[in-house]
C-alpha positions in Angstrom: -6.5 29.6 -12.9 -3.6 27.5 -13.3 -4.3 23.8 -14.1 -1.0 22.5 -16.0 0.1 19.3 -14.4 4.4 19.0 -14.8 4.3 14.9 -14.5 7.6 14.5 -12.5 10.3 13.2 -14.7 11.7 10.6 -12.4 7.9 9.3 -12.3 7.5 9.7 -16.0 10.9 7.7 -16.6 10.3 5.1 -13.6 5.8 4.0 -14.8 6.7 2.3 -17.7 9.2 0.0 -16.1 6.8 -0.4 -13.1 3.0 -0.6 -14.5 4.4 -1.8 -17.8 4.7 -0.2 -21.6 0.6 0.0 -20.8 1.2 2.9 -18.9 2.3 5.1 -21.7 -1.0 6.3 -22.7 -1.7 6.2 -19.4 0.7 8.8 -18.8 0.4 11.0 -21.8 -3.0 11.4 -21.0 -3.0 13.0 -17.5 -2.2 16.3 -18.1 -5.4 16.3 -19.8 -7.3 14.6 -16.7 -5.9 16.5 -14.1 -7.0 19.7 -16.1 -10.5 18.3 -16.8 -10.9 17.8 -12.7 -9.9 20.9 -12.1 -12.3 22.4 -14.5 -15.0 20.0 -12.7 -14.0 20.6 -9.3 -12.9 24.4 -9.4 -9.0 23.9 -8.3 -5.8 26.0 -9.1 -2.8 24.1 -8.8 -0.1 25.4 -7.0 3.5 24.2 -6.7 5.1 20.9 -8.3 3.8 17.9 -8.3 4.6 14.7 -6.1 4.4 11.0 -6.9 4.7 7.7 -5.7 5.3 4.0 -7.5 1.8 4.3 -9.2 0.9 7.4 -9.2 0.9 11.5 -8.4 -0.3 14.0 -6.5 -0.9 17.7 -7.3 -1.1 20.4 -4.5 -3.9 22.8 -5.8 -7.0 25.1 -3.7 -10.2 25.0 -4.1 -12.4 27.7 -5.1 -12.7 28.7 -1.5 -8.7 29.0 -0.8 -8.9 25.6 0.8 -5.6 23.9 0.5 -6.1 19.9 -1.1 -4.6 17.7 -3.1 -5.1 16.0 -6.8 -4.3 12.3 -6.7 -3.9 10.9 -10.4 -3.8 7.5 -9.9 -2.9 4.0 -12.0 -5.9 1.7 -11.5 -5.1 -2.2 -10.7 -6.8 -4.5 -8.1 -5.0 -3.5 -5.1 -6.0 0.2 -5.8 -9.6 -0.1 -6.7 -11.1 0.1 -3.9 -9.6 2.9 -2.3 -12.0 5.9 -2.7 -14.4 3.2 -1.1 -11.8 2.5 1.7 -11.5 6.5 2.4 -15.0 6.8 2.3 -15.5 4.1 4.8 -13.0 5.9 7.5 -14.4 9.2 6.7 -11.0 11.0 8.1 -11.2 9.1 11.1 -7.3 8.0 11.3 -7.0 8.6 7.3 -6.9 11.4 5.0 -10.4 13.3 4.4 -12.0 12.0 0.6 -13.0 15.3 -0.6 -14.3 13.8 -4.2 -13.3 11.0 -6.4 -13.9 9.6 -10.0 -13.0 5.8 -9.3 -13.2 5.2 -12.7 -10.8 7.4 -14.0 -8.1 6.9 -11.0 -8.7 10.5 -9.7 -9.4 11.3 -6.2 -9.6 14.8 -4.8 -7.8 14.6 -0.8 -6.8 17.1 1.8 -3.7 18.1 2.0 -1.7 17.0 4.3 2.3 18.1 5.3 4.0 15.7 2.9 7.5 16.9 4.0 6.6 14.8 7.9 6.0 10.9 8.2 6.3 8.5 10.6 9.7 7.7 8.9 11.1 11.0 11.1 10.4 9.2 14.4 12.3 6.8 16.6 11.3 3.5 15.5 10.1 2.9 19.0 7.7 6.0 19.1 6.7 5.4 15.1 5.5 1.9 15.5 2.7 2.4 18.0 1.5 5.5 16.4 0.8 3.0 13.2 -0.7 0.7 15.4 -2.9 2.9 17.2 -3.7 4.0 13.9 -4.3 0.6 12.0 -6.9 -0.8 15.1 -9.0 2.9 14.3 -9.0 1.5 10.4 -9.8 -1.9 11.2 -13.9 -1.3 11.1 -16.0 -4.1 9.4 -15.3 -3.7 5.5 -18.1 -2.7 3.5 -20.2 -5.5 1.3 -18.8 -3.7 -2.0 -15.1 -4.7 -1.0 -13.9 -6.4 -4.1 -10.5 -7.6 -3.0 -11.5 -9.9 0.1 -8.9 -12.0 1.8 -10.9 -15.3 1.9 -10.5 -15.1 -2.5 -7.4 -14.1 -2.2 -5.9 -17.0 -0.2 -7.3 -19.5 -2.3 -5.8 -17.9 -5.3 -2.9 -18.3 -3.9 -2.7 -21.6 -3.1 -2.4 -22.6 -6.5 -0.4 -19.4 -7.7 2.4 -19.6 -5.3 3.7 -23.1 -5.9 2.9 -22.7 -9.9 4.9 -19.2 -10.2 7.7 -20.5 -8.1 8.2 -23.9 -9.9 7.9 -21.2 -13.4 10.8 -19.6 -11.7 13.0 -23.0 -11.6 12.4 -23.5 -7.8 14.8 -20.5 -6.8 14.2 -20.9 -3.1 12.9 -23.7 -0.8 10.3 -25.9 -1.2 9.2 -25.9 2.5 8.4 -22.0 2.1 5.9 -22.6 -0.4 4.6 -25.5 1.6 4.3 -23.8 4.5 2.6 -20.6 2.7 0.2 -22.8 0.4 -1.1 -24.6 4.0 -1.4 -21.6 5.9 -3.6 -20.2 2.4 -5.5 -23.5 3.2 -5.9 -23.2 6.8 -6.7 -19.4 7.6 -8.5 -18.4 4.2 -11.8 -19.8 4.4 -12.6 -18.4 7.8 -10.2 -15.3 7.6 -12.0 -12.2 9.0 -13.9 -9.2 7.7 -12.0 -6.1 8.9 -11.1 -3.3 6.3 -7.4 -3.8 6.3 -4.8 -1.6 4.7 -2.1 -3.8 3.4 0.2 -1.0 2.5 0.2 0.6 6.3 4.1 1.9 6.6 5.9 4.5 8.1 6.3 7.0 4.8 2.2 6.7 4.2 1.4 8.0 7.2 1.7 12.0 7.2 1.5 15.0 9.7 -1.8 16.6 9.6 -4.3 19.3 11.3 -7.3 17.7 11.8 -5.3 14.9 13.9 -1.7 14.8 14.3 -1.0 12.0 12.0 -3.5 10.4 9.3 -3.2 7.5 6.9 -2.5 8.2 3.1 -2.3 5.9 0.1 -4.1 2.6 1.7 -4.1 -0.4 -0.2 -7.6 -2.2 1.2 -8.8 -5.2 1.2 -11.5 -7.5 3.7 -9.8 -9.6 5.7 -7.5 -10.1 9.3 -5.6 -6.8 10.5 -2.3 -10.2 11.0 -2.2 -9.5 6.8 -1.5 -6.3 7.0 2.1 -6.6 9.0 4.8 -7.0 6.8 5.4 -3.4 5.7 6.2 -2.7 8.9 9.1 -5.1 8.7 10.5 -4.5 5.3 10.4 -0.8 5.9 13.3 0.3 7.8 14.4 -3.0 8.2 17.9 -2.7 9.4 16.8 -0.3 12.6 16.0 -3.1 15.0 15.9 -7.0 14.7 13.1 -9.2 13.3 11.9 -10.0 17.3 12.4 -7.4 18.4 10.0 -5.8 15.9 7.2 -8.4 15.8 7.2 -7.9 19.6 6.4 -4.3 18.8 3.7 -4.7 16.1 2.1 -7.6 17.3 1.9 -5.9 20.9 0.8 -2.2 19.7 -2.0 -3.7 16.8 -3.2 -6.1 19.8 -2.7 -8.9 17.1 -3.0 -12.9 17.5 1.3 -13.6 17.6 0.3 -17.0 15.7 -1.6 -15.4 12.6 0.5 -12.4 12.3 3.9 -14.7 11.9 1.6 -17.3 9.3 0.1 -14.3 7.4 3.7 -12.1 7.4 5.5 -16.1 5.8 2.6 -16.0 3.2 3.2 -12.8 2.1 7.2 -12.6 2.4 6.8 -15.4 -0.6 4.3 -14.2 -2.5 6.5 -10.6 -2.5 10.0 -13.2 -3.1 8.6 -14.4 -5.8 7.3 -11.1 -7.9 11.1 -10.2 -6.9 12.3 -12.8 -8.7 10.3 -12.3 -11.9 10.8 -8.5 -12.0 14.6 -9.0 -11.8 14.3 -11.0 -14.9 12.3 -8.8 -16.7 14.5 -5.8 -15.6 18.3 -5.2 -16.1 18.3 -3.1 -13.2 18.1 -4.0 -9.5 15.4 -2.9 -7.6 15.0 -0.7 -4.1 11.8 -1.8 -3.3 12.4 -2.6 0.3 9.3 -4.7 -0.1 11.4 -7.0 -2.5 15.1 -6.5 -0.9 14.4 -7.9 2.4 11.5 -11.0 1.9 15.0 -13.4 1.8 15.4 -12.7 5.2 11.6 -12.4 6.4 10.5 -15.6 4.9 12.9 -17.8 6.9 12.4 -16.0 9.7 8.9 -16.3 10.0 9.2 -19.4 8.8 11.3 -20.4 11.7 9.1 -20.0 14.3 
């Protein structure tokens, strides 16, 4: 039974910058894990391993020949409460949970074909597949949720004006304004829909069960508006900023008001952790999350 995990070297070299020097251990440690799970769980690994920013993913079968996939992942907030969010959709519109150890990161997934996204469509045919997709996922969130979008507003209401003013006021004040009102306005009664706010054209994968399934969600309680914006930053220069929203908004069924308020609030938030990475990094980054939030947060903004 082969249960060596080869941690990618671009992975290896990229974590640390990433999740921080906390993610050393983190990282020494998982050939360990991932041979301890597939001691537990009866696996044989089988070709190289895959990753993403925060974590990786090793093809392997189970004892029955089934092919599946090992998902080694770094635990922060905004992954918590994904084995809870998979569990939830039960394959319906998202990968199949097969297992999981929340605690330890590890998740055990069906495989699905990794070398066909959405991001090999037309723009035009890709976005209402995702939006056909994200109204299957949008089912009431469960009452264990811990990341819930009413907390999170208010949060930010205070953090967005105090980490921007930190950053010597690098963009303008009417952004933050506008961002810390619509916090203030939509929070308290925002809704209680399981939203993925990491739905984008590369997480969503070719499958068998269904022809295309949701990988890698980042959940939260809240309204389905929140989770627009990676639709926008992702591809960005294939259509114009209308002519996308049109698209989203119209495919999602979403509330045009509330998805423009929701995409400001988080085009800040996203300029601002831009900002503060640059400076704690010599390099520049590709995040397409962080490159294009300058032109988002104006346009939304705008409107």
């Amino acid at each position: 039974m082969v249960t060596d995990l080869r941690i990618p070297p671009l992975f290896a070299a990229r974590a640390p910058r990433v999740l921080g020097d906390e993610a050393l251990p983190w990282l020494a440690a998982l050939p360990e894990l991932a041979a301890e799970y597939a001691r537990k769980w009866g696996l044989t690994f089988e070709g190289e391993a895959m990753h993403g920013y925060v974590g990786v993913v090793q093809p392997a079968r189970l004892a029955d020949g089934t092919p599946a996939v090992l998902k080694l992942g770094w635990r922060d907030g905004e992954s918590a409460d994904e084995p809870l969010a998979l569990s939830t959709w039960a394959g319906r519109g998202a990968v199949l949970l097969l297992d999981s150890a929340p605690d330890d990161g590890v998740l055990l997934l069906e495989r699905l074909d990794a070398g066909r996204t959405l991001d090999d469509l037309p723009l035009r045919s890709a976005i209402p597949l995702i939006g056909d997709l994200a109204q299957r996922l949008a089912v009431p969130a469960p009452a264990a949720m811990t990341r819930r979008l009413r907390a999170e507003a208010a949060r930010l209401t205070e953090e967005i004006p105090r980490r921007w003013a930190e950053l010597g006021e690098p963009f303008e004040k009417r952004l933050v304004d506008d961002a810390v009102a619509i916090c203030r306005e939509l929070g308290p009664s925002a809704g209680e829909l399981l939203v993925n706010e990491d739905l984008h054209f590369e997480n969503v994968l070719a499958g068998t069960r269904e022809p295309w399934l949701v990988i890698d969600p980042k959940p939260l309680a809240g309204d389905p508006e929140w989770g627009v914006i990676p639709l926008f930053w992702n591809r960005f220069t294939e259509s114009t900023l209308d002519e996308r929203f049109a698209l989203i908004v119209a495919s999602q069924g979403l509330d045009v008001e509330k998805a423009r308020a929701w995409t400001l609030v988080r085009a800040v938030q996203n300029w601002i952790w831009m900002i503060e990475e640059q400076l704690e990094s010599d390099e520049e980054s590709d995040d397409p999350a962080f490159v294009t939030v300058a032109e988002i947060a104006p346009w939304a903004a705008s409107r």
